[in-house]
N, C-alpha and C positions, 0 to 999 in steps of 0.2 A: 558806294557807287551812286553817281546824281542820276535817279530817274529821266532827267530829261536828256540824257544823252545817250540813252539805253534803246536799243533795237526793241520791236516787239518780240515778244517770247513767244506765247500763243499763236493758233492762228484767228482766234476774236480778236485778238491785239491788234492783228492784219489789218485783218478788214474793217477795224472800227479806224486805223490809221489812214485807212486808203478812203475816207467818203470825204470829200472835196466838200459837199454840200450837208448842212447839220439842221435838223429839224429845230421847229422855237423850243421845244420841248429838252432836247439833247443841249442847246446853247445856253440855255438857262442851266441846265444842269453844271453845266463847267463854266459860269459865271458863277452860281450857286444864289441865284435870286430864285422865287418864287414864277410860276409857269404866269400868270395873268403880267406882275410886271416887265416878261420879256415880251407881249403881245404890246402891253401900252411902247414900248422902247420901239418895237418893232414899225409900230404905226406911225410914232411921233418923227421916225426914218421917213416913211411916206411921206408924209403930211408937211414935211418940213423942207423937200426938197432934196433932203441927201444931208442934209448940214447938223444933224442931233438922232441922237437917238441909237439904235442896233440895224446896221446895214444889213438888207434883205431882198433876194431877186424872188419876184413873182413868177406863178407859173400857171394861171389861171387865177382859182382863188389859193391855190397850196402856195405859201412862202416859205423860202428857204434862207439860213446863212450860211455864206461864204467862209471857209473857215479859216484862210489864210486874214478874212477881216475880221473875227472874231478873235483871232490871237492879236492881231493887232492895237484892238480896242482895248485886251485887258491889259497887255503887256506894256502902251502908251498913255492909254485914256484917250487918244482920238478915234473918231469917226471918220472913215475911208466913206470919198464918194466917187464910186464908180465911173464919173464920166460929169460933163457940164451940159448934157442934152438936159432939156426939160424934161422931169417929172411929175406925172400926176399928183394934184395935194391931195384930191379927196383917197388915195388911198387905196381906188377899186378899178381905175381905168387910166388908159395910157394916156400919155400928155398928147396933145396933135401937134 
């Protein structure tokens, strides 16, 4: 039976199915890079506009992935940008 087409079983299966938003920590894990290489991916997103890197909505200082853009990075190799409003480069403060 292909896992990927399999309901969850469990209910951790559930609820790990059901989080829209994945910690750097959790994306990294299901890319299977190291936790520091998803922060530089994560920033070089910031930094860059939207146009390279691990797409990430900010919530303060806490960032998150999207995970419907996270399957889409591994499963294409592109980077999903959110939208063509300007984005902060430095990374810490919104664009005006």
């Amino acid at each position: 039976m292909d896992t990927a087409l399999r309901t969850p079983s469990t209910s951790i299966e559930r609820v790990e199915a059901a989080h829209k938003l994945l910690t750097i920590k959790e994306a990294a894990a299901e890319m299977r890079i190291c936790l520091s290489h998803a922060y530089e991916l994560a920033h070089e997103y910031l930094n860059s506009g939207g146009t390279a890197g691990l797409l990430v909505l900010r919530f303060g200082t806490c960032m998150r992935v999207p995970r419907w853009a996270l399957d889409v990075l591994i499963t294409t190799g592109r980077v999903v940008r959110l939208a063509d409003a300007a984005v902060a480069t430095d990374g810490l403060h919104r664009a005006s």
